[in-house]
C-alpha positions in Angstrom: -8.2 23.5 18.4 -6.9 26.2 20.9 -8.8 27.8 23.5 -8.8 32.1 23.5 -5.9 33.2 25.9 -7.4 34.9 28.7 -5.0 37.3 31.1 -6.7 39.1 34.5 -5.3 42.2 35.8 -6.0 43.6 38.7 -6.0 47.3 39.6 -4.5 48.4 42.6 -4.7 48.6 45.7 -4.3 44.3 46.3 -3.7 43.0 49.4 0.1 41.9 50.0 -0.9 39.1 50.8 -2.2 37.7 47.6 0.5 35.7 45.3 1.2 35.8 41.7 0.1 33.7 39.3 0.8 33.0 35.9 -1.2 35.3 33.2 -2.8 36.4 36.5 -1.2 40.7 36.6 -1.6 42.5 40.0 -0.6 45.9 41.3 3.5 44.5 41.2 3.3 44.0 37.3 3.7 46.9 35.6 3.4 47.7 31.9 6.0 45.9 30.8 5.0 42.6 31.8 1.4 42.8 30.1 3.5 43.6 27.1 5.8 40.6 27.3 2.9 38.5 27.8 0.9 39.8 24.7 3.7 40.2 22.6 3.8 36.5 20.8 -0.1 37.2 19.6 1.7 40.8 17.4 3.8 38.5 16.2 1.2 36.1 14.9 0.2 39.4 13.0 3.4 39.7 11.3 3.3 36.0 10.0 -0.6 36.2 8.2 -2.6 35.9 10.8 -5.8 37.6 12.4 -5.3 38.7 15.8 -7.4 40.3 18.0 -7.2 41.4 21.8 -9.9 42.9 23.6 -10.3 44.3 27.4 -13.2 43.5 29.3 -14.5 44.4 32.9 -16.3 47.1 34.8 -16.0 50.5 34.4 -12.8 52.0 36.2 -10.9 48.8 36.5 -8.2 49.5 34.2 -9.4 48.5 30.6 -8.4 51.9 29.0 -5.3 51.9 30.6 -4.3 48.8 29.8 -4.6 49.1 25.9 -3.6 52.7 25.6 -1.5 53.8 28.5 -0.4 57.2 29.0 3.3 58.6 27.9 6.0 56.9 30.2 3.7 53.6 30.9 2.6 53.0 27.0 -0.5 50.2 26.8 -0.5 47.3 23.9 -1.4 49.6 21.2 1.0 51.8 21.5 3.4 49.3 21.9 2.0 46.7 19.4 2.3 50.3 16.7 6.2 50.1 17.2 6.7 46.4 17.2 5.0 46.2 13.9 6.8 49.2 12.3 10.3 48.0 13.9 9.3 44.9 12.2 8.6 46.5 8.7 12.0 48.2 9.0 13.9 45.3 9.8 12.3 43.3 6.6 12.5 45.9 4.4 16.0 46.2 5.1 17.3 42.8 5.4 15.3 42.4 1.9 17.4 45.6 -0.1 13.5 46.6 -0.5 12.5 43.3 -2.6 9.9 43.1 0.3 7.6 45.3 0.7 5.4 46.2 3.6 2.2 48.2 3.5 0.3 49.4 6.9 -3.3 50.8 7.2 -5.2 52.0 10.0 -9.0 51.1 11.2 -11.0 53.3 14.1 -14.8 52.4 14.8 -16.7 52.8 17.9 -19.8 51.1 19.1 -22.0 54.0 20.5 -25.6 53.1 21.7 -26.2 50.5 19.1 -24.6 52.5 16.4 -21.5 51.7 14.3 -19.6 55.4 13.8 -16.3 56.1 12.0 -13.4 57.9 14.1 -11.7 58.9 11.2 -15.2 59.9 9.0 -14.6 64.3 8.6 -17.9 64.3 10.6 -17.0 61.8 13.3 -18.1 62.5 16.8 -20.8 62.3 18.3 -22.8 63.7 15.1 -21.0 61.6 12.8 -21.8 59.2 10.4 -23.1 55.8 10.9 -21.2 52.8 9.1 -23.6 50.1 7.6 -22.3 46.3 8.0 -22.3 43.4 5.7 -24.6 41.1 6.4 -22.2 38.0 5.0 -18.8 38.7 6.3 -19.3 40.8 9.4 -17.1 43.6 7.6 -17.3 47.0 7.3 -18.8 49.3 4.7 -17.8 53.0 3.8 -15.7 53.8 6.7 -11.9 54.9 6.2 -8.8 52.8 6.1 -5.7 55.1 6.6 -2.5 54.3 5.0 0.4 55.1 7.7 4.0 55.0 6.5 5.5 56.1 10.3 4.7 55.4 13.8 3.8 58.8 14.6 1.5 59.0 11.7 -0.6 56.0 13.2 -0.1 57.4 17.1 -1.9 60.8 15.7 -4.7 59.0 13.6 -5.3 57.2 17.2 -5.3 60.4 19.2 -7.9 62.1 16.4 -10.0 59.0 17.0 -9.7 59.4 21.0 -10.8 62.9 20.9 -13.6 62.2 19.1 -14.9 59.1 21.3 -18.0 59.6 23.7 -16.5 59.7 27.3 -18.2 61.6 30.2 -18.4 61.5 33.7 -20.4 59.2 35.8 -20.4 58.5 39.4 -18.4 55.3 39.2 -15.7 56.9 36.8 -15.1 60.7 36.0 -13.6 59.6 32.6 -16.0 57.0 31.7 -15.7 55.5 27.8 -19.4 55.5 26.8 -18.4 53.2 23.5 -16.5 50.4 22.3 -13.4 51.1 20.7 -12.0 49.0 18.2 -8.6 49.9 16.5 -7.5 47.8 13.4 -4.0 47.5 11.9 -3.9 45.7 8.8 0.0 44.5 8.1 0.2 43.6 4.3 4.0 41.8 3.1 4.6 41.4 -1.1 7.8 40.3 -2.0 9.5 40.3 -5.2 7.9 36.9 -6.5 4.3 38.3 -5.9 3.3 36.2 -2.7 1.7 38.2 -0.4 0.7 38.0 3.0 -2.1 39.5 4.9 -1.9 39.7 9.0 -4.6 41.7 10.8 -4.7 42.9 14.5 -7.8 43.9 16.1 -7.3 45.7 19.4 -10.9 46.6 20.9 -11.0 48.9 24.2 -14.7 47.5 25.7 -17.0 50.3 27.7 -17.0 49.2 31.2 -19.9 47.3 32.8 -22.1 49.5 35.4 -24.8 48.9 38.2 -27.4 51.7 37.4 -27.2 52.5 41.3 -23.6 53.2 41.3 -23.4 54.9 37.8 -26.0 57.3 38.9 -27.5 56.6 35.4 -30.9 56.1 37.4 -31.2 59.4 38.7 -30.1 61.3 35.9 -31.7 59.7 33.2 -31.9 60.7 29.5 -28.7 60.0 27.6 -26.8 58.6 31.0 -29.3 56.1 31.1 -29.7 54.7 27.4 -25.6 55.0 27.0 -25.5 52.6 30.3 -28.6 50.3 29.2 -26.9 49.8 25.8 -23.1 49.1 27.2 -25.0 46.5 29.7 -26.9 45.1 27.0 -23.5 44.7 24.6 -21.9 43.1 27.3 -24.6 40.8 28.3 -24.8 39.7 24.5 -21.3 39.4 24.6 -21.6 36.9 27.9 -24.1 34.9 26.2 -22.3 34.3 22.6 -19.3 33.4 24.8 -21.4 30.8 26.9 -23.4 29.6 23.5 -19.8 29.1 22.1 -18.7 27.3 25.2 -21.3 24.7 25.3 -21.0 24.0 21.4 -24.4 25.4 20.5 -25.0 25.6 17.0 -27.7 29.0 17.2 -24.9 31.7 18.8 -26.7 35.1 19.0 -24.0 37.2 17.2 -26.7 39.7 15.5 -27.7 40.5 19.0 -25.6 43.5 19.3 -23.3 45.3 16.6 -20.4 44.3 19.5 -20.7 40.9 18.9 -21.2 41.2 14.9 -18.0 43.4 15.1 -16.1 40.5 16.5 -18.0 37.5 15.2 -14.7 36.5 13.3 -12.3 36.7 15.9 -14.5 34.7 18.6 -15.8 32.1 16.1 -13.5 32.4 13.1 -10.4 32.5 11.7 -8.3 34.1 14.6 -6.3 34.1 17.4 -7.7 36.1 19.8 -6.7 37.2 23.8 -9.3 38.9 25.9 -7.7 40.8 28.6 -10.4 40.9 32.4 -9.6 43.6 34.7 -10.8 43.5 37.9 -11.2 45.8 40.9 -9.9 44.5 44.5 -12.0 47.0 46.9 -14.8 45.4 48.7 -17.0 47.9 47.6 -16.3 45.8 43.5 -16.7 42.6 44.7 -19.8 42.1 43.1 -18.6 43.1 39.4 -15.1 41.6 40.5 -16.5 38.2 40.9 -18.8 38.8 37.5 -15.5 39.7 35.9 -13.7 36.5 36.4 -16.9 34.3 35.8 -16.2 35.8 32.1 -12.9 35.1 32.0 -13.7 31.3 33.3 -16.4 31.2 30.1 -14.2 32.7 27.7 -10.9 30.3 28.5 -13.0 27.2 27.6 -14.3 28.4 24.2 -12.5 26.3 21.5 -11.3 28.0 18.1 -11.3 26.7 15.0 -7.4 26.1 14.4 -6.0 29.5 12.4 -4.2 29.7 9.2 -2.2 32.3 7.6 -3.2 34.4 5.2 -1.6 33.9 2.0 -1.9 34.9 -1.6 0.3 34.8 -4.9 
């Protein structure tokens, strides 16, 4: 049994005054040192397993950043990308090709209760919804792109971002109005026929928001109902993680397509980090201090202990 690894960052400005702690990231950790902390869990990828890393907290606190970065200051996925391909490389070529690695490419997004393919011709906000299976929380219908390069993944990404629902709101003038969650599978065959399947799920969470602040009250219509269902996800969320936590045996997964979506990497078969940011101004204390109650559920839910995924 091992609990989920939970890391808080907090966006600046911090006080001077406050002291480092381990897994704990404030405004003097950089990039670099998220990425040397979440490193180990790609890895885990690499040898079979499932892996999945998520970044949860209110809107504007740095969850976005975090995971994607910006050129100069790249996030985990980014990151993550070029590990894995440097990795393909390295076997490949220590192997004279007698391994093999294959590397596709997953983009959903959760938007107002609705499952939608980033990479679907008609994604957007007019695209396609993607039905679910009931019996292994998996996805039906949407595409899986095969990527050969870096690059080629680092496009299919920026496709995907373009098409995600962000808008402006009072609390954040590039608010995400979904859930993101890219998937990288990382398949290995060698010459004898044994192969082995690692996964890693890296999911970008819309940002919890007070009605009042969002200004979602006032303007109503689409505002509203976008805010109401990220709440809602993220209260569903909260409650599978507390359900987990206490060992109850009815967790409420079906409660929200978030929660369906991630079922197997809370509950299953995976190893899984979820990454709380937090902001320090007094005027976020409230959703600061909701933040990092989550973070104190999530690091006492047990997993199941995870095995690789191997075949012949």
């Amino acid at each position: 049994m091992g609990n989920i690894r939970v890391f808080v960052r907090v966006r600046p400005p911090l006080p001077e005054e406050v002291e480092n702690e381990r897994y704990v990231f404030s405004p003097k950790h950089g990039q670099d040192d998220v990425w040397e902390a979440t490193e180990p869990l790609i890895q885990s990828a690499v040898d079979g397993y499932n892996v999945t890393i998520f970044a949860y907290g209110q809107t504007g606190s740095g969850k976005t950043y975090t995971m994607l970065g910006h050129p100069g200051s790249e996030g985990i996925i980014s990151r993550s990308v070029r590990k894995l391909f440097d990795t393909k490389r390295e076997m490949e070529s220590l192997s004279r090709s007698a391994t093999t690695v294959e590397m596709s490419v997953e983009l959903l997004e959760v938007y107002n209760e609705q499952v939608r393919d980033l990479l679907a011709p008609n994604a957007g906000l007019n695209g396609r919804e993607i039905s679910l299976k009931v019996t292994s929380q998996e996805v039906v219908g949407n595409l899986c792109v095969s990527a050969s390069t870096e690059d080629e993944v680092m496009k299919v990404l920026a496709l995907a971002q373009s098409r995600r629902c962000v808008k402006a709101t009072s609390s954040n003038s590039q608010s995400s109005r979904s859930h993101m969650l890219f998937t990288i599978h990382f398949a290995v065959t060698t010459k004898n026929g044994i192969q082995r399947k690692g996964k890693l799920n890296v999911c970008d969470l819309a940002g919890s928001e007070r009605l009042d602040k969002s200004g979602a009250n006032t303007v109503g219509g689409a505002l509203l109902l976008e805010t109401q269902n990220i709440n809602k996800s993220l209260s569903t969320l909260s409650n599978v993680i507390e359900r987990l936590q206490s060992g109850s045996g009815n967790v409420p997964f079906r409660e929200s397509k978030l929660t369906f979506l991630l079922q197997n990497s809370l509950g299953g078969n995976s190893k899984t980090l979820a990454i709380v940011c937090c902001n320090p101004l007094p005027s976020h204390f409230h959703e600061s201090v909701c933040s990092l109650r989550f973070a104190e559920k999530v690091n006492k839910v047990d997993l199941k202990k995870a095995v690789a995924n191997f075949s012949c």
